[in-house]
Steps between C-alpha positions, in 0.01 A plus 500: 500500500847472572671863474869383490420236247290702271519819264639741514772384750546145382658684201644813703685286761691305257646799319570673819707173596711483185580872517619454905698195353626764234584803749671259747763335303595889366482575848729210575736608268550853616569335914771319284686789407495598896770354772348249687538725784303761341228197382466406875452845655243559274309155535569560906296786434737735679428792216130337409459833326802484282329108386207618413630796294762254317161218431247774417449336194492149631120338587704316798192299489393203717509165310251291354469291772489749807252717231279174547548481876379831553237432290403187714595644882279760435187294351558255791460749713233670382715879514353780473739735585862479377829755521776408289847687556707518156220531253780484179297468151199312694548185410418361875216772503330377228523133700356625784274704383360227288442350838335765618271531183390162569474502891269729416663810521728688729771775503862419399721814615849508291842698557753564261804744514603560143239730327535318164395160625240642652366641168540162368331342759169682488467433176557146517287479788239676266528309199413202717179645600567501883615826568158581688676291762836607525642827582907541466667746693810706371774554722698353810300224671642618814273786425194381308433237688524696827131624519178407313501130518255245597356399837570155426722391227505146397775424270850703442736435272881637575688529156675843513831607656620185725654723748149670541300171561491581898405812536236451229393239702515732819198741334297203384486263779240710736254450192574179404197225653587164672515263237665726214791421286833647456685397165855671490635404176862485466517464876852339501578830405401619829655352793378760764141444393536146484630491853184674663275323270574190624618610829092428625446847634137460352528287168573164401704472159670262281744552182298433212666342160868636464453877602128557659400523863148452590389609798189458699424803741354337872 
């Protein structure tokens, strides 16, 4: 059985889409009403706290297709353990913890800063019968993902504050195995990570579709 393609989440992931399509374009339309000064400080990520309070209510989800990628990256390579920074509603948990399900099992560990998505998250998470492998922690990642982690992680997704990407990064990479992946959505977003991700220093990476970096850790 294929857990992506089949109940419940074959009929939870496309509502979850159409609602992210929903909450972005509101989203979209409050940045409209700000300067475009304002609009690129915020993107830059130069008050990443003042974004997330003003999308609390957005899913800011991954697409369709980088939903399927994760799927795939972590199938392909047979992950077991995954960290994913910027948890949102779930939608890219449930992905890769669909993996997980049918790798096998494993442990998916999840941050999120805003307390309501969160809330939302679990129970998504639940309602797709995979939260025995998935455990979301509240707070700042800076924090939560400072201590209790893996011995070997083999997949990470980056999806949370852009200006954060790096110094997530900096606590994950003494777990992360030879051979795991790195996906930083949104990475044009983050120049400074993109510079020492494919600056060697330990990893080989490529841009991926319009706004992905993969990257291989050596």
């Amino acid at each position: 059985m294929n857990t992506l393609l089949s109940p419940p989440l074959s009929t939870l992931l496309p509502r979850l889409f159409d609602e992210a399509d929903a909450t972005q374009e509101t989203l979209e339309r409050d940045f409209d009403q700000l300067s475009p000064d304002q609009r690129q400080a915020l993107l830059r990520g130069e008050d990443w706290r003042a974004l997330y309070e003003r999308a609390k209510d957005a899913h800011l989800a991954v697409s369709r297709e980088t939903g399927r990628l994760l799927y795939l990256l972590a199938r392909a390579s047979n992950a077991r353990t995954v960290v994913e920074f910027g948890t949102s509603f779930g939608v890219s948990t449930l992905h890769l913890a669909a993996a997980l399900r049918d790798n096998g099992g494993g442990r998916l560990i999840g941050s999120e800063f805003e307390p309501g998505k969160v809330a939302r998250a679990r129970a998504n998470v639940a309602a797709a019968g995979l939260d025995d492998l998935v455990e979301i922690r509240a707070g700042d990642a800076l924090e939560t993902l400072a201590r209790d982690l893996p011995e070997a992680i083999d997949l990470v997704l980056l999806d949370g504050a852009k200006a954060l990407y790096s110094p997530v990064l900096d606590l994950l990479e003494p777990h992360l195995r030879p051979g795991a992946l790195i996906v930083a959505d949104n990475a044009d977003m983050a120049p400074d990570y993109l510079a020492r991700i494919r600056g060697g220093n330990g990893y080989l990476s490529l841009p991926f579709d319009a706004d992905v970096e993969l990257s291989l850790r050596l």
